[in-house]
C-alpha positions in Angstrom: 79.4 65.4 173.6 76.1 64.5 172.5 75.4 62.5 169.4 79.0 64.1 167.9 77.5 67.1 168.6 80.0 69.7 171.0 77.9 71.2 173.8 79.6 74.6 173.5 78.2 77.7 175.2 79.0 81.4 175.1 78.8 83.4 178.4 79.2 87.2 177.9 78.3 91.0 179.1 78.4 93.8 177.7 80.5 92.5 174.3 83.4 90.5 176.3 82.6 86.8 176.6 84.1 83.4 177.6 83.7 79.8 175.7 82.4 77.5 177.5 82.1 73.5 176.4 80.2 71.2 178.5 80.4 67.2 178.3 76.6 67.1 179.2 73.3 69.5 178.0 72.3 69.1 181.9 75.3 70.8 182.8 75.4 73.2 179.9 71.5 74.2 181.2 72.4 74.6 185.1 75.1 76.9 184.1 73.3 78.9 181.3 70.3 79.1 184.1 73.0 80.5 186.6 74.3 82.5 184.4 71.1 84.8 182.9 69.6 85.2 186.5 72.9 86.9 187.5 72.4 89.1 183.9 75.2 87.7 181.8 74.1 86.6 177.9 74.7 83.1 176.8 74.2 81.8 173.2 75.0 78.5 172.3 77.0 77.6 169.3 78.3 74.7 167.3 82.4 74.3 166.3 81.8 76.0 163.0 80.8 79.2 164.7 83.8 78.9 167.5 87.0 79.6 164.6 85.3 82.3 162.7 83.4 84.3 165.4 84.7 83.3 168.8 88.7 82.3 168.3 91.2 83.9 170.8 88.5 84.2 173.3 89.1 82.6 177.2 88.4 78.9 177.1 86.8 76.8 180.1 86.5 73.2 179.2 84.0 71.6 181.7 84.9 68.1 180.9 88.3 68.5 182.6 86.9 67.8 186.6 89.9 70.3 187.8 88.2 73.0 185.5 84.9 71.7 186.2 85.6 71.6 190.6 87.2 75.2 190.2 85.4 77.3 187.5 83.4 80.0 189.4 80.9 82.4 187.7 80.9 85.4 190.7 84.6 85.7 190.5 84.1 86.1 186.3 81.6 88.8 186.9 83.9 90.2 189.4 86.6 90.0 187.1 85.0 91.9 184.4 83.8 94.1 186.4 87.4 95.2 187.9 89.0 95.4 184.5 86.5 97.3 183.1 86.6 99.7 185.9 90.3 100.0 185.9 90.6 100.4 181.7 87.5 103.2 181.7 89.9 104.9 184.9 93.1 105.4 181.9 90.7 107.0 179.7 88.2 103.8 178.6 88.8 101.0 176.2 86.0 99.3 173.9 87.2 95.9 175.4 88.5 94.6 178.4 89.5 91.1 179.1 90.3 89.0 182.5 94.8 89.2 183.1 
């Protein structure tokens, strides 16, 4: 956190999206830099927005180092990717999520 301030980023494509919150803005800015120059969306938000807007969505917390060591944004793409294919193969869905 920063000044009581939760670094919390939102990492999407094509209208599915993760929450991501950071315990640094240097770590939240390598990632969001990642992120756009491999074409993914990413929006920052404070905690009022998360409830509201963003609740029920899949939750990386980068402060936990196991999260932090493991979390890997090729195999998110990849992810999305897959379940979008195999939804729009049984006839398309206007959301598809990561099992």
């Amino acid at each position: 956190m920063t000044n009581g301030k939760r670094l919390i980023l939102v990492v999407g494509k094509e209208g599915s999206a993760v929450i991501i919150e950071f315990a640094d803005l240097a770590s939240m800015q390598c990632l969001r830099q990642e992120a756009e120059s491999k074409g993914l969306t990413c929006k920052q938000i404070g905690i009022e927005d998360y409830l509201p807007t963003y609740r029920g969505r899949r939750y990386f917390d980068m402060q936990n180092p196991i999260t932090k060591k493991l979390f890997n944004l090729d195999y998110l793409i990849q992810a999305w990717e897959s379940d979008k294919n195999h939804h729009d193969g049984e006839g398309g869905v206007d959301e598809w999520f990561i099992h």
